[in-house]
Structures are given as C-alpha cells and as structure tokens.
C-alpha positions as CSV (number, residue, x, y, z in Angstrom):
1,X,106.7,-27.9,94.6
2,X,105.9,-26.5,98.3
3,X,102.1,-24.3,98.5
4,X,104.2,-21.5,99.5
5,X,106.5,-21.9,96.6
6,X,102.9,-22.2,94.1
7,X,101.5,-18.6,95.5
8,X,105.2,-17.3,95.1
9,X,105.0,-17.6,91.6
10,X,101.6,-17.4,90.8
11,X,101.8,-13.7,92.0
12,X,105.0,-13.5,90.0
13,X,103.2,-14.1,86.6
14,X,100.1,-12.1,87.6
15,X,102.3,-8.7,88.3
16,X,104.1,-10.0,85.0
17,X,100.4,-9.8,83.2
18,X,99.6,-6.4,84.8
19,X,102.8,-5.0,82.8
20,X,101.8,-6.2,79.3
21,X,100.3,-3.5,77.3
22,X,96.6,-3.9,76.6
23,X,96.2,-2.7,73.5
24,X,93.2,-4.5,71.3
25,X,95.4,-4.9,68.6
26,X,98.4,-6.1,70.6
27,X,96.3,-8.1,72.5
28,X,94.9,-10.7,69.5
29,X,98.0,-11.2,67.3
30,X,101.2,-9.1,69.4
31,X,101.9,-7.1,66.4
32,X,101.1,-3.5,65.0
33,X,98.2,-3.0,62.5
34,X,100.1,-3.4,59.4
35,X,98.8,0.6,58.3
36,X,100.8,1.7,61.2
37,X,104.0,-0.2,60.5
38,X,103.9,0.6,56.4
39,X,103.2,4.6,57.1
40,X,106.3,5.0,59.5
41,X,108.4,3.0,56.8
42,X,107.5,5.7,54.4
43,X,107.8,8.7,57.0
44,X,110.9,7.4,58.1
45,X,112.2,6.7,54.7
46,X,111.4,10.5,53.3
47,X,112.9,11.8,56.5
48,X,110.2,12.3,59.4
49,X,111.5,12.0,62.6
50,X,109.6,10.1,65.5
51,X,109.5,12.3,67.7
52,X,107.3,10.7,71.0
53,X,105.1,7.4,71.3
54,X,102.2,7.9,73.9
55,X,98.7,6.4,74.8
56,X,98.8,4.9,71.9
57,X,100.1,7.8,69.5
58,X,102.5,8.1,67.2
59,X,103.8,11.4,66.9
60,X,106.5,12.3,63.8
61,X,108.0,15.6,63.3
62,X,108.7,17.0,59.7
63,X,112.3,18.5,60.3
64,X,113.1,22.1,59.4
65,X,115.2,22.6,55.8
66,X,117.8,24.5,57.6
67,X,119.6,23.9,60.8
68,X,118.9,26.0,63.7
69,X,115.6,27.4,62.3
70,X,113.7,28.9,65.3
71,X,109.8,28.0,65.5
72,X,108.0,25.1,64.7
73,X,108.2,21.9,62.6
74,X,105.0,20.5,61.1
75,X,103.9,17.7,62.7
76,X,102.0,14.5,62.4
77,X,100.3,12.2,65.1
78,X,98.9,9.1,64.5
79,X,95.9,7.7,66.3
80,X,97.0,4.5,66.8
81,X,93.8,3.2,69.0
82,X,90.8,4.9,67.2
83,X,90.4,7.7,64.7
84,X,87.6,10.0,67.2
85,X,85.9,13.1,65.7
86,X,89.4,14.6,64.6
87,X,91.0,11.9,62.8
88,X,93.1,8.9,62.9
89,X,95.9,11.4,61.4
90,X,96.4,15.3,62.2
91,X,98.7,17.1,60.6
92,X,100.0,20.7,62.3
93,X,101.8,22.8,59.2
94,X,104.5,25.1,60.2
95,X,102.3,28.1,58.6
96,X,99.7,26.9,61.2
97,X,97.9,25.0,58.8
98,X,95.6,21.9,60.8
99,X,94.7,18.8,58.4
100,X,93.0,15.7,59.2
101,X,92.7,12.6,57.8
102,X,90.4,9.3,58.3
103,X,92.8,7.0,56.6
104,X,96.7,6.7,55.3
105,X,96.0,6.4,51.7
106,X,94.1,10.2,51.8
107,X,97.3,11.6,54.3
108,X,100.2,9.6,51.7
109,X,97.9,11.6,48.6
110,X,98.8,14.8,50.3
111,X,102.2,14.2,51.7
112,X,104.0,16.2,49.2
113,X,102.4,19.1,49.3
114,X,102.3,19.0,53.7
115,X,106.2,18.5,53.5
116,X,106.7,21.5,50.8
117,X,106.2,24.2,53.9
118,X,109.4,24.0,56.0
119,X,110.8,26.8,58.4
C-alpha cells in the first residue's frame, strides 16, 4: 500500500473515532447499564412514551387518559450519566407535582400512584 494511501485512511478511521459516542458506559462494554434498559421495558410496557433522548437523558412522557386533552403530561427523565443533586430520575406530575428519585427500585415503588394523575 502507497504512504499516501496509509494517511488516507488513517484519517479515515480517526474522523470515524471522533463520531462514536463517548459515553463511560458505552465506552467499556458498548451496551446500556442494564437499570436503564429494564426501566424503559417496564415504562414502555405500561404505556410511557419516549418522548426525546439527549446528552445522555432519557425523557418519557406519561400520555393523557383522553385524546386531545389540552395542558401537560407528567413526565419522566432519566439521568442516564450521573444522578447530580436532583436525581438520577425526576418526575413532573401533571398537577405540577416534582419527585425525585436516586434509584429505579424507589421510582418503580411509586409508579402507580405518579401514573393515577392524568389530564
């Protein structure tokens, strides 16, 4: 293979590199932390929506009961990255209502009781 050929693609695979996500947890195995994965089964399975994925946030959207309600939704966002002074999960009610949780067990304990307010 020619020099000029050799740089060629060595440039190739170093933009390539540049466009992998760098995510620590991405980085080590190239999978989701299995909390992550096992919560949005459940959402998804009771009927959350996902409603935006961003710097490393899940966000899920708790639909209204009827169609065409005017307002807002409760809403959940997930901290993928790190939990900060808020939370790894925040939960927005539709009556306004802020909850925060450091782990998924204490958010799945309360889940009934977030998804009972609807619009």
């Amino acid at each position: 293979m020619s020099s000029k050929r050799a740089v060629k693609n060595a440039r190739r695979k170093a933009r390539a590199a540049k466009r992998i996500s760098r995510s620590p947890y991405r980085m080590d195995t190239g999978h989701e932390p299995p909390e992550i994965s096992e919560l949005e089964a459940l959402l998804l399975s009771r009927g959350w929506t996902i409603f935006d994925r961003a710097a490393g946030r899940a966000m899920y959207d708790w639909p209204p009961s009827v169609d065409k309600a005017a307002g807002e939704v409760t809403s959940l966002i997930v901290d993928e990255l790190h939990a900060g002074d808020a939370g790894r999960y925040r939960v927005r009610c539709v009556d306004g209502e802020r909850r925060t949780f450091d782990d998924a067990a204490s958010l799945i304990a309360d889940l009934d009781q977030i998804e009972a307010a609807r619009a």
